[in-house]
Structures are given as C-alpha cells and as structure tokens.
C-alpha positions as MATLAB code, in Angstrom:
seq = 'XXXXXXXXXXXXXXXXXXXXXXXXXXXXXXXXXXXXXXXXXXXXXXXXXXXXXXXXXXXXXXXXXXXXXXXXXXXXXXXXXXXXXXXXXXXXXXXXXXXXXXXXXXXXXXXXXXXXXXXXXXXXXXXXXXXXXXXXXXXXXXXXXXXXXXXXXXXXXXXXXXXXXXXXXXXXXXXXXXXXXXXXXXXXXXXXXXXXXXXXXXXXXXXXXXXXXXXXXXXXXXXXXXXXXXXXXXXXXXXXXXXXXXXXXXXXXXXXXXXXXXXXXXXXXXXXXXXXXXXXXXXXXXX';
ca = [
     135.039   86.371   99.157;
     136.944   85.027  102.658;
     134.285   86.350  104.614;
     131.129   84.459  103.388;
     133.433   81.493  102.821;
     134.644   81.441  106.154;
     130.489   80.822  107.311;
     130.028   78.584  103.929;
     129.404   74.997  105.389;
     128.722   72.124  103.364;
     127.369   68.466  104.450;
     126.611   65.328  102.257;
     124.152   62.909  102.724;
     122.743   59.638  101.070;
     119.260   57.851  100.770;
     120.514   54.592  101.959;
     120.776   52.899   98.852;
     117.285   53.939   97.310;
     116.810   55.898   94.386;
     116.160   58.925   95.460;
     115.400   62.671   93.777;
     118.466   63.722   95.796;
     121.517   61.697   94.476;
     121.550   64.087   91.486;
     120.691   67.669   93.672;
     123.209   69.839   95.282;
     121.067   72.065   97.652;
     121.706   75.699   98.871;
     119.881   76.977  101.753;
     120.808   80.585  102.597;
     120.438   82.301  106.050;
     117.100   83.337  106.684;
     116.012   87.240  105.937;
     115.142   89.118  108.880;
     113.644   92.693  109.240;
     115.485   95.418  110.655;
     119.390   96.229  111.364;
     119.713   92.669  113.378;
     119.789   90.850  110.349;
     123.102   92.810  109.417;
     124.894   92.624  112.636;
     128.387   90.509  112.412;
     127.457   89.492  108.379;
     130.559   90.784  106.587;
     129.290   90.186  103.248;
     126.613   91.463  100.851;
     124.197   89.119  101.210;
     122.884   90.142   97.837;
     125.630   89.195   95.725;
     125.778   85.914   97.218;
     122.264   85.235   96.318;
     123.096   87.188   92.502;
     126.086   84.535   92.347;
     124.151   81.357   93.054;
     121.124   82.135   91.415;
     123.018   82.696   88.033;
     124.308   79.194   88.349;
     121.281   77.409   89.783;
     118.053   75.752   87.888;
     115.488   76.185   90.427;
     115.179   78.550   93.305;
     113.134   78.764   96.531;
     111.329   81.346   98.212;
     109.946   80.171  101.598;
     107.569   82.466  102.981;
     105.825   81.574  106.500;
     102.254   82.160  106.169;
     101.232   82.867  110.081;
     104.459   86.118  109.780;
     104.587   87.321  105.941;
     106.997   89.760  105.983;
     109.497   91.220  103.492;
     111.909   93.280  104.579;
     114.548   95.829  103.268;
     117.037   93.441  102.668;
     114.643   90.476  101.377;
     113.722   93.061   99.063;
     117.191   93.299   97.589;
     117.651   90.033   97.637;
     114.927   89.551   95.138;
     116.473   92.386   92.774;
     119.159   89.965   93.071;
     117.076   87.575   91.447;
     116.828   89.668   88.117;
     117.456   87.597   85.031;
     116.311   84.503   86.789;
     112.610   85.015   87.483;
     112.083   81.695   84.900;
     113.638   79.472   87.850;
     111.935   81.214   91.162;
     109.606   79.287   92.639;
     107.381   80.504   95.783;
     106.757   78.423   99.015;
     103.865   79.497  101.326;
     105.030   77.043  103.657;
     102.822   76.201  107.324;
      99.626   77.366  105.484;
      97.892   75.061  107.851;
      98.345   77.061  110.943;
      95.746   79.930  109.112;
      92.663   79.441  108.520;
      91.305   79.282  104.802;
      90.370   82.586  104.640;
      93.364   83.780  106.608;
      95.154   82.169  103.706;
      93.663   83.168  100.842;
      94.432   87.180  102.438;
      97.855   85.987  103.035;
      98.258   84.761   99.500;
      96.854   87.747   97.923;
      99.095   89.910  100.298;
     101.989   87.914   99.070;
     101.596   88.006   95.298;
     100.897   91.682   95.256;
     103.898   92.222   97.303;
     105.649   89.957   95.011;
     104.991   91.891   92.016;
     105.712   95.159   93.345;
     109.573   93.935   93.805;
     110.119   91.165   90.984;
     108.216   93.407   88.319;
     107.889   90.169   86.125;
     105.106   90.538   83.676;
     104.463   86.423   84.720;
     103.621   85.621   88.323;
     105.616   83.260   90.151;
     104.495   79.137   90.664;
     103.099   80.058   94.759;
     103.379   76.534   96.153;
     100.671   76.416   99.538;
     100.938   73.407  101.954;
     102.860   73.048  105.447;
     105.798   71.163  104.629;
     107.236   69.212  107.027;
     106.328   65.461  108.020;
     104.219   66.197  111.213;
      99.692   66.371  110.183;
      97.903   69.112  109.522;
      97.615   71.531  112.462;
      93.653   71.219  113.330;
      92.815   74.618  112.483;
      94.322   74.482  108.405;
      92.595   70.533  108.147;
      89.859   71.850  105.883;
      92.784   72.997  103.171;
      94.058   69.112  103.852;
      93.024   68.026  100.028;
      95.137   71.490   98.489;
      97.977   71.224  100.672;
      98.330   67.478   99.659;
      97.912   68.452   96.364;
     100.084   71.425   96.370;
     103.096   68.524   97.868;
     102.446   66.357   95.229;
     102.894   69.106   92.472;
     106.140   70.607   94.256;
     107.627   67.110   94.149;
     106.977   66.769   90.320;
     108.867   70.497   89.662;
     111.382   68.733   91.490;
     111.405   65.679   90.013;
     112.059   67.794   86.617;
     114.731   69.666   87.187;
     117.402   67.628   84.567;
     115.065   68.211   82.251;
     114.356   71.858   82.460;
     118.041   72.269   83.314;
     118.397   70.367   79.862;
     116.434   72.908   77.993;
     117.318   76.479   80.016;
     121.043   75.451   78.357;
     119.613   74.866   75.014;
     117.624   78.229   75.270;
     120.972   79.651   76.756;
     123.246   78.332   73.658;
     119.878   80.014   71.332;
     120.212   83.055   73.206;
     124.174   83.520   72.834;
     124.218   82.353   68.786;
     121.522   85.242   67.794;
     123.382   87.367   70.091;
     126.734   86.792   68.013;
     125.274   87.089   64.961;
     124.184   90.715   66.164;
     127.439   91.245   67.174;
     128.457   89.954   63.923;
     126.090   92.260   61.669;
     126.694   95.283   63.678;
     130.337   94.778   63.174;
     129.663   94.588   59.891;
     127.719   97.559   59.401;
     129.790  100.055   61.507;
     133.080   99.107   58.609;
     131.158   99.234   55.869;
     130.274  103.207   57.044;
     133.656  103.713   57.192;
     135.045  105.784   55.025;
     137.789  104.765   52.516;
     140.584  107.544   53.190;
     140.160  110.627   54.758;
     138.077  111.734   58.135;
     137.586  108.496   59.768;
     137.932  109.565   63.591;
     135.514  112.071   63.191;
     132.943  109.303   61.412;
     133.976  106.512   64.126;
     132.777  109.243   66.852;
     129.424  110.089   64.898;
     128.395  106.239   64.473;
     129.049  105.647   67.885;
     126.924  108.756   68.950;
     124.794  107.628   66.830;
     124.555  103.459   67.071;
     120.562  103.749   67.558;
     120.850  104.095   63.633;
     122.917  101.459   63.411;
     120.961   99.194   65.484;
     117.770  100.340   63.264;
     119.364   99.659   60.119;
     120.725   96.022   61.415;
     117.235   95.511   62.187;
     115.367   96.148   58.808;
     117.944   94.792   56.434;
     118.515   91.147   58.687;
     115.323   91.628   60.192;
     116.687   91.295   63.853;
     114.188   91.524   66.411;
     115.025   94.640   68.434;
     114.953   92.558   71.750;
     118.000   91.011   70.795;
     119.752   93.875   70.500;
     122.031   94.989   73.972;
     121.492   98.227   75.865;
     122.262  101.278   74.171;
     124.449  103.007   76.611;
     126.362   99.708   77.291;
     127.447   98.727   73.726;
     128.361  102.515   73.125;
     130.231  102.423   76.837;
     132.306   99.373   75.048;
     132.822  100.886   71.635;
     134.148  104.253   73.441;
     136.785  102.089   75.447;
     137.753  100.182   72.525;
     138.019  103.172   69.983;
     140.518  104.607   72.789;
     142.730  101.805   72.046;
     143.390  103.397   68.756;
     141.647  100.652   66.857;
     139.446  101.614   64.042;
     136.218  100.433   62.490;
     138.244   99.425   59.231;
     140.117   97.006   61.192;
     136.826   95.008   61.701;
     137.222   91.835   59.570;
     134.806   91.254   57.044;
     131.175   89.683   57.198;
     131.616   86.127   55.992;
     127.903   85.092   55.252;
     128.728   81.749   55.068;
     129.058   81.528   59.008;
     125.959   83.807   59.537;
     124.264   80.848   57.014;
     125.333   77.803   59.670;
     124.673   79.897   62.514;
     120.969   80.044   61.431;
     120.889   76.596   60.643;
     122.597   75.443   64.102;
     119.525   77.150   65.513;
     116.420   76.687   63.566;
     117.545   72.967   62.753;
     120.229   71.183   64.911;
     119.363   72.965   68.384;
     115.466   72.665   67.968;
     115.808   69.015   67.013;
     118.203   68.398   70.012;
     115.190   70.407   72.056;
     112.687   68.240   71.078;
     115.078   64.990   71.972;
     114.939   66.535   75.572;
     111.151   67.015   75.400;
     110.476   63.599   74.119;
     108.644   64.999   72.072;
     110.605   62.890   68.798;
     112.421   59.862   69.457;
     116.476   59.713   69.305;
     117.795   58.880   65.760;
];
C-alpha cells in the first residue's frame, strides 16, 4: 500500500560500459530484521507481505545472515513463512565468516541450518553460501578458511550468473504446473455432471458430492490416473464449489468434457514444453 510505498526508494546504476551480470538484474534489498519491538516502531506496514509479494515475483532470493551475531527473531521468523512456495529460489548467505574462527564457524553453520529447518520445514536444505563478502581481505583470524571463502565467491557468482536461465525454466515448470492443474479442473468438472442426475433431486445430490469431493477426487485419480499431488486442498475447492452452488448454478450446467483438448493438453506438455525445456538447457540444439 501508501505506506511502504511512501519508504520504497529506487536508484539505477550502470557498469560503465562493460558487460556486466547487472545490466539484466533488478535488485531488492529489504530493511534489515531486528529482534525485539524496535524493529516495529514507526513501520506502518506488514513487513511480511511485502516480502510474500516480492518473493512470488522474484527468481532468486537472499538470506544474509552475519556469522559473528546469528540471530533470528520473531519477525525474521515470519518473514521466512513468507517465503512458503518459494523455498526452490532461497538462497542462504553466511556472510563475514572470516571474523570466526573455523570452528566458531562450523558451530555457527550447524546452528544456522538447524534453525533453518525448524522455520522453512523444506524437506531440501537451502544452498548456505560461507565467505565475507565485501572487497576488503580476510580478517586475520578467518585466513585459514581463505581457500572456502574464495571458493564459496566464486560459486555464488555462477548462481548468479544463471539466473535467465533458471528464470527460463521455473516459467516452463510454472506453465507445466498450471496445464495439469486445468486438466484437473477439467476432469473434476467433468465428473461432478456426469453424477448429476437427469431430472429429479439434484440440490440434494449437488450438496452430497460436494460433502463428499474426496470421492470425487479418488475417482479422478484412478480412472485418469492423476497423481494426488496435483489435486488442490480439500477444504478450499469445496469452500469454492459452496460459493458457486449459492449462485444458483448447477452441476448440469458444466459443459461437457471435450477429450480432444485434454489430448493436446498432454501433448503441449510431454512434447512441445519438454522440447522447449531442453532448448533452455542446451541440452538439444535449436531446430
């Protein structure tokens, strides 16, 4: 709203005429996350929704942790519930690892990951990135970790560098995700007119298959063989039907299942959008 746009500042920059990774990235960098009721004070906007809003529409995110004061607070913690549905583009930074020493930081890292999983609950771990980046050397005390922070740079710089790629392919795998999700639209449609019946009682049978759509959803399954993880949240699609039955529409109102469609849908996926994958990839040359 007004009130995060009115602290929303925005600055351009160039690389002086050299190609750089930057002339084709818009950055976001978000206030920092305190702990305690400071952080709050004078921000007139949930903080988490902001972060929910970008992250939806951005292909890589950030998490900057400093390794000589790991903390997450209350509200860093909600922030990362924002991230849900987005873990595939978090990335970790365990940035100014060299002011700890090496076995400081492997505690600190193991500290951070099993915090980590306690609030992401992602069955994958995050990509932890360890170095101290900034342009100034080593502090004297981290020098010994010189070769992995280097290394850990270097790596960073390459997940950077392949970001239109892997933005590429997230839409591809986005487009995937939306056609099988139609289709199960599609056959569930389907399915809830053809239990219709023909004349009589058919408010009382629209309220039973909606009480009972975890049947529906079953049958959809076996006869299309639908992978039940493609299938929405049971209270949510009934939630829907419920407001749209209201309406005084009906089941038999439901157009009918043309199977040709459901045919090029399939196709579209298992043929045109893996080839166009692989084009990304490189893994097969452009025709």
């Amino acid at each position: 709203g007004n009130a995060f746009l009115e602290k929303f500042v925005c600055a351009e920059t160039t690389a002086g005429g050299r190609p750089s990774i930057l002339d084709h990235v818009t950055l976001i960098d978000t206030p920092g996350v305190l702990s305690g009721e400071k952080q709050r004070i004078g921000r007139n906007y949930d903080m988490s929704q902001v972060v929910r809003w970008f992250a939806t529409r951005s292909d890589l995110i950030l998490m900057i942790f400093d390794a000589n004061k790991l903390d997450i607070s209350d509200e860093l913690k909600d922030v990362m519930q924002a991230l849900k549905g987005n873990e595939d583009k978090v990335r970790v930074i365990l940035n100014k690892a060299d002011q700890v020493t090496p076995q400081q930081l492997l505690r600190v890292h193991g500290a951070l990951m099993w915090s980590l999983g306690k609030v992401l609950r992602s069955p994958e771990a995050s990509r932890v990135y360890v170095s101290s980046f900034w342009s100034q050397p080593y502090a004297r005390i981290g020098e010994d970790s010189a070769r992995l922070f280097d290394s850990e740079r270097a790596d960073l710089l390459q997940d950077l560098q392949e970001i239109p790629k892997n933005a590429a392919i997230r839409r591809i795998n986005e487009m995937v995700k939306r056609a099988r999700t139609a289709k199960m639209h599609a056959l569930v449609s389907a399915c809830l007119r053809k239990m219709m019946p023909s004349l009589f009682g058919k408010e009382k049978r629209q309220a039973e298959l909606v009480a009972n759509l975890d049947i529906v959803f079953e049958a959809v399954s076996v006869e299309h063989s639908i992978p039940p993880g493609d299938f929405p949240e049971l209270p949510v699609y009934q939630e829907r039907l419920m407001r749209w039955t209201r309406t005084g529409k009906s089941f038999t109102s439901i157009p009918r299942l043309e199977r040709d469609l459901i045919a090029r849908l399939d196709h579209a996926v298992s043929v045109d959008l893996a080839q166009l994958a692989m084009v990304v990839t490189g893994d097969t040359p452009r025709s």
